[in-house]
VEXDO-271822 format. One record per residue: z, x, y of N, C-alpha, C in turn. Coordinates in pm, whole numbers, padded with zeros to 5 digits, always signed. Example, Ala and Ser with C-alpha at 12.3 -4.5 7.8 and 13.67 -1.06 7.14 Angstrom:
+00780+01319-00569+00780+01230-00450+00780+01320-00330/+00708+01285-00225+00714+01367-00106+00787+01290+00003/
//
This chain:
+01341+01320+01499+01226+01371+01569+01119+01261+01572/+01055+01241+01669+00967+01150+01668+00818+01189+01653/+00736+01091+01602+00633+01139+01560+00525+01219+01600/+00500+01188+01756+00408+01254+01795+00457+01399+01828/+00583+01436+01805+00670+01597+01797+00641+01665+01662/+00633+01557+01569+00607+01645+01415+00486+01652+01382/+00376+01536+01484+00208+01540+01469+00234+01734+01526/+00249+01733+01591+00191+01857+01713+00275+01995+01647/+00396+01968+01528+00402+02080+01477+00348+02106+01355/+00240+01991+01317+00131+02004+01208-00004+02054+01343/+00014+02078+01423-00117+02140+01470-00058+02289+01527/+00038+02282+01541+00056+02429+01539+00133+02540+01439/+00042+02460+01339+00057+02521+01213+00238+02536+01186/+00333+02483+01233+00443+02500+01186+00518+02467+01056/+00540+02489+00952+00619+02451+00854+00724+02345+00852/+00804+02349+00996+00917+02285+00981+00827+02108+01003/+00696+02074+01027+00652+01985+01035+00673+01899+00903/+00634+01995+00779+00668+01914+00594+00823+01895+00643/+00910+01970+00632+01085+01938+00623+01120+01820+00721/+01037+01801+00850+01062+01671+00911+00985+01527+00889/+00892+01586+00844+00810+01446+00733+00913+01417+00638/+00911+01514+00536+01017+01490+00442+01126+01461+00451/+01235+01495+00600+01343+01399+00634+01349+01275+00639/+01249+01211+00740+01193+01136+00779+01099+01027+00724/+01034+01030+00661+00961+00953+00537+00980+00998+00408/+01045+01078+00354+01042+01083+00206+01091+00982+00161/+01169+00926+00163+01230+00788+00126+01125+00672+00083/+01109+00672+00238+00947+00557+00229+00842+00569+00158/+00807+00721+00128+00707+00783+00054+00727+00746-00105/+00856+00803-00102+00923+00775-00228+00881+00611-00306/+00937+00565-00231+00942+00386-00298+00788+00347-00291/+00692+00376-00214+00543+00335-00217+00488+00392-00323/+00479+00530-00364+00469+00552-00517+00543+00547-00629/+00675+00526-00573+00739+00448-00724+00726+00334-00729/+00686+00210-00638+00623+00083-00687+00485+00076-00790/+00430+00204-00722+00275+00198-00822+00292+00250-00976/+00358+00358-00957+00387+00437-01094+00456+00417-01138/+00503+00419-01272+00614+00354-01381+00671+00502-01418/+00623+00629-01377+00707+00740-01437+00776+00766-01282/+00900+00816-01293+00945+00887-01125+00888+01036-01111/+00876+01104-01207+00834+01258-01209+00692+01260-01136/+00577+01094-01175+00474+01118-01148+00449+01051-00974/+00580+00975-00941+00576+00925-00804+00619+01061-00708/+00689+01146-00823+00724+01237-00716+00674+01337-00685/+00554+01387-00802+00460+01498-00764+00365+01423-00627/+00330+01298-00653+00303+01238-00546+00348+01237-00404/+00478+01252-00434+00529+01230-00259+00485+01395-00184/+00515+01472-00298+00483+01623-00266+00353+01651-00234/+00232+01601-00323+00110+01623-00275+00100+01563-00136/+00154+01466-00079+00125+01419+00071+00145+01507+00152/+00271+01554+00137+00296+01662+00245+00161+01764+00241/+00099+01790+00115+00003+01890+00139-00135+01878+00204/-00136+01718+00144-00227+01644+00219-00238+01642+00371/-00115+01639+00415-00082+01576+00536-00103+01729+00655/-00056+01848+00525-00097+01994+00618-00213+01997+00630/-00318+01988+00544-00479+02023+00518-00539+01900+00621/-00469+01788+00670-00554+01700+00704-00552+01732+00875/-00389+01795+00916-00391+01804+01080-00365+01955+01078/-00470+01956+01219-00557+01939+01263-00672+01905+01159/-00742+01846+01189-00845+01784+01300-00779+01640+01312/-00708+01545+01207-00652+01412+01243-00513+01458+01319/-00490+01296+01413-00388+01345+01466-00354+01172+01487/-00247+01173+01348-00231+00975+01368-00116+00982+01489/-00130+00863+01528-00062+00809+01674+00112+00761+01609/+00047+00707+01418+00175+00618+01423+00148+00699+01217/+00300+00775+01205+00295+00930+01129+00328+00812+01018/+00427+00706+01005+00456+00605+00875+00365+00601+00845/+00278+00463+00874+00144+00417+00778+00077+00532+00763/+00058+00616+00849-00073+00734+00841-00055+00798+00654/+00081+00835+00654+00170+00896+00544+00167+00787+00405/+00212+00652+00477+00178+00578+00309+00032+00564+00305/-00024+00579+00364-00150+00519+00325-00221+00657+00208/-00151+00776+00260-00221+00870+00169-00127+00858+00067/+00031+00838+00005+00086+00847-00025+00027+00755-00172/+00009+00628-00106-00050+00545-00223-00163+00510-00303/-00257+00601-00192-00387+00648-00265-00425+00741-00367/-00301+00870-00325-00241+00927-00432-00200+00892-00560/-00110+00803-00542-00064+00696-00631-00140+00632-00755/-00219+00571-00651-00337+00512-00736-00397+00560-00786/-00472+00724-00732-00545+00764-00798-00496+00818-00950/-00312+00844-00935-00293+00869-01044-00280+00757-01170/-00237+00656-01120-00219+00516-01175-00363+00492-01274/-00450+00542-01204-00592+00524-01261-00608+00637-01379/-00575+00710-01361-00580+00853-01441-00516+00827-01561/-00410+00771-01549-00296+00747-01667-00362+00588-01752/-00397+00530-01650-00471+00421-01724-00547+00423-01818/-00650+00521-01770-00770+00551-01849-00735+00617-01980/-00569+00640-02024-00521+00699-02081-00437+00631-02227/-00458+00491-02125-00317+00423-02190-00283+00318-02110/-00278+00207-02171-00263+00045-02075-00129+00080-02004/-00091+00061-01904+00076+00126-01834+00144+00018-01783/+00231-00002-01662+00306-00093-01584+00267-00065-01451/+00328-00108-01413+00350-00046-01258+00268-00154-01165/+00154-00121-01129+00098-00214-01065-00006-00286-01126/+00007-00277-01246-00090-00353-01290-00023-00505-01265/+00092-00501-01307+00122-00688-01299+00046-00759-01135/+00072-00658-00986+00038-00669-00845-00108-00654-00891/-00172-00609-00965-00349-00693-00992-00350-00844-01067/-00229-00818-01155-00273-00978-01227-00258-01048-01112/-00134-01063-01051-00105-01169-00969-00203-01202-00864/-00280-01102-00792-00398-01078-00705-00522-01124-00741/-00553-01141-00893-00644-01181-00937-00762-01268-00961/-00673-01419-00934-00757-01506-00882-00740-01554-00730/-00732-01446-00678-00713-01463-00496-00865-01349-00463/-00852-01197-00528-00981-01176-00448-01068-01130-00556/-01176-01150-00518-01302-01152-00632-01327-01003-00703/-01381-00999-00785-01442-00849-00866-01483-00820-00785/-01461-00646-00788-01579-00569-00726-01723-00591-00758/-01750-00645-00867-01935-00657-00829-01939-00799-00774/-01876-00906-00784-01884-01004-00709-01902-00963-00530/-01824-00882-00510-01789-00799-00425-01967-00739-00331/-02004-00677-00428-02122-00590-00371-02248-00699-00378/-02284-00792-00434-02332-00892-00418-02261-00974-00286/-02206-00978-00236-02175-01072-00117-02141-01019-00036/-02087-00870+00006-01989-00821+00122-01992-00702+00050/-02012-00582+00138-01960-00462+00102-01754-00437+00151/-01787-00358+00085-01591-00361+00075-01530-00372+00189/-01584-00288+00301-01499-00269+00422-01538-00389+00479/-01631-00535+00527-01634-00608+00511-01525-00721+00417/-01496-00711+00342-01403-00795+00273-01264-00734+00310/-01265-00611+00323-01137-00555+00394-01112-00607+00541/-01226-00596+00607-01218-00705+00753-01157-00818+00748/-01234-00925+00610-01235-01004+00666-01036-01058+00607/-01001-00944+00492-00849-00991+00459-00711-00982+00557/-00810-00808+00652-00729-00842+00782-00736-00916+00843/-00834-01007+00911-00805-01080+00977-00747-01188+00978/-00742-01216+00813-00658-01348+00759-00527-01316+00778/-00452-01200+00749-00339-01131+00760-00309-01124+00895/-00394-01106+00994-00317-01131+01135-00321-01316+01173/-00377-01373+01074-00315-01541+01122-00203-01567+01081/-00174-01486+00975-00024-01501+00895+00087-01490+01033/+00198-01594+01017+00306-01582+01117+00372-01429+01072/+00410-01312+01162+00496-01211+01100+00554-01193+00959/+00642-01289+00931+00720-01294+00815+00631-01241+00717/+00500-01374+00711+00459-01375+00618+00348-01244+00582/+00321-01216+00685+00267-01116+00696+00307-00945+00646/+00451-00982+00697+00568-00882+00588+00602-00895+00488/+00593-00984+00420+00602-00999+00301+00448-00956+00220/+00348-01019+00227+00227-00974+00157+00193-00802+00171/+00246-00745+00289+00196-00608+00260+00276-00585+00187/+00436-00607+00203+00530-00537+00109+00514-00542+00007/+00506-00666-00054+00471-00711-00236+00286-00637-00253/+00196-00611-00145+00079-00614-00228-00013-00522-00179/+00042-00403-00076+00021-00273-00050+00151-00191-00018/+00280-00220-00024+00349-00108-00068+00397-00095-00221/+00414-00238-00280+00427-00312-00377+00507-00316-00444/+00611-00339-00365+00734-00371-00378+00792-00457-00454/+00858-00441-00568+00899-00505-00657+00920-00654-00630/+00909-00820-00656+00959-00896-00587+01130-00937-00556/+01203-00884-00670+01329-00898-00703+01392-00844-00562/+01370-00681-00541+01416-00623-00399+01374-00666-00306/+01238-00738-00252+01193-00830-00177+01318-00957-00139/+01289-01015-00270+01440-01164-00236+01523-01096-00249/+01625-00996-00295+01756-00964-00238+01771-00917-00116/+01656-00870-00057+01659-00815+00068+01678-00929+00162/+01587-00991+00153+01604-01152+00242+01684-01258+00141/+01740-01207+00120+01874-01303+00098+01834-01452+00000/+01680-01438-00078+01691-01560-00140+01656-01525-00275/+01667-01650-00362+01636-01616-00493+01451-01542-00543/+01443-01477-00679+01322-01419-00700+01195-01561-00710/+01283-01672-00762+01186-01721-00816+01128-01844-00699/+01224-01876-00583+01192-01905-00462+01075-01842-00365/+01080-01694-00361+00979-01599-00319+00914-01603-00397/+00861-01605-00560+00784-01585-00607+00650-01713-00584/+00726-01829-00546+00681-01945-00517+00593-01915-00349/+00634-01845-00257+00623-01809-00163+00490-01759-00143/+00483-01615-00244+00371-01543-00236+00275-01623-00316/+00326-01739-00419+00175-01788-00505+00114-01843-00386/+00212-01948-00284+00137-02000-00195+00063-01906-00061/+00083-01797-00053+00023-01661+00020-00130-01679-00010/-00128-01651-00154-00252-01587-00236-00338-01719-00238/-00228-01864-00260-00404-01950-00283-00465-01987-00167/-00382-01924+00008-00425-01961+00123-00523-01831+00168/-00500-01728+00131-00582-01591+00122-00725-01666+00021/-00699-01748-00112-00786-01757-00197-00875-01815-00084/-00823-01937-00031-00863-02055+00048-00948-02014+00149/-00928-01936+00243-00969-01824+00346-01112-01720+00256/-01117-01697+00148-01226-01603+00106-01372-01723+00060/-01281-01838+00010-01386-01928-00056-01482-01998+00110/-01369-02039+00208-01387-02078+00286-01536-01982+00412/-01536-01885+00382-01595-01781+00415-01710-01721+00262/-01726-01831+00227-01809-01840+00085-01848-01662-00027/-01711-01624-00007-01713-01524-00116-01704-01564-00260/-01789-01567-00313-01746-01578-00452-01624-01575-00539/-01538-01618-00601-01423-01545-00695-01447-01563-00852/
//
């Protein structure tokens, strides 16, 4: 079923709209909060809250393109639980995708001193659309779906520690791009 068929049976209140999300992206849903979360029980109450999310939100939203619309709540979810459990107890999951991120974009109060967020969010998209495709697929995968790097290089066919070399050079041209545009780090 295609998306704008399962948007329109979330506006007419139909049910079978969750069972075709859930055909259809659970998978994807799946792996975006099991990259963040280190428990599966807690990626998977996650994938479930989306769907509920996703009833309560349409009507009145009505995304054009139902994937991203879906991870994007999927991993906010995520996070928010990631944060919850943190505050609980040092964890895994995505914390290593902050170390590595770390000296590429600045603290949040560095942050509010120079650029409010959606501003620095501008300006990382726009660095991300100079990226040639590839590379461009690769940085969301490793650093908003956050995708393990290991399944990354088996997927493209090369070694971890070849890609890992890949994305350092990502991050110090992202670094390069924020300094260059005199953000602090």
């Amino acid at each position: 079923m295609e998306d704008v068929q399962i948007v329109e049976l979330y506006w007419q209140r139909d049910e079978r709209a969750i069972t075709e999300s859930q055909r259809k992206y659970g998978e994807f849903c799946r792996a975006v909060a099991g990259h963040i979360l280190s428990d599966r029980r807690d990626a998977e109450e996650c994938v479930s809250d989306t769907w509920l999310r996703a009833w309560n939100a349409m009507p009145p939203q009505r995304p054009a393109l139902l994937r991203p619309w879906l991870g994007k709540v999927v991993r906010n979810l995520a996070l928010n639980r990631w944060e919850k459990s943190r505050a609980q107890k040092r964890g895994a999951g995505i914390e290593l995708l902050l170390d590595e991120l770390a000296d590429a974009i600045p603290s949040p109060q560095t942050v509010e001193k120079h650029l409010e967020a959606e501003e620095l969010g501008a300006l990382i998209s726009a660095w991300l659309r100079t990226l040639p495709p590839d590379d461009r697929t690769l940085f969301l995968r490793r650093y908003w779906n956050g995708e393990p790097l290991k399944d990354l290089a088996r997927r493209r066919g090369e070694t971890p520690e070849r890609l890992a070399q890949r994305m350092y050079r990502l991050r110090l041209a992202l670094k390069a791009e924020l300094e260059r545009n005199e953000i602090e780090l």
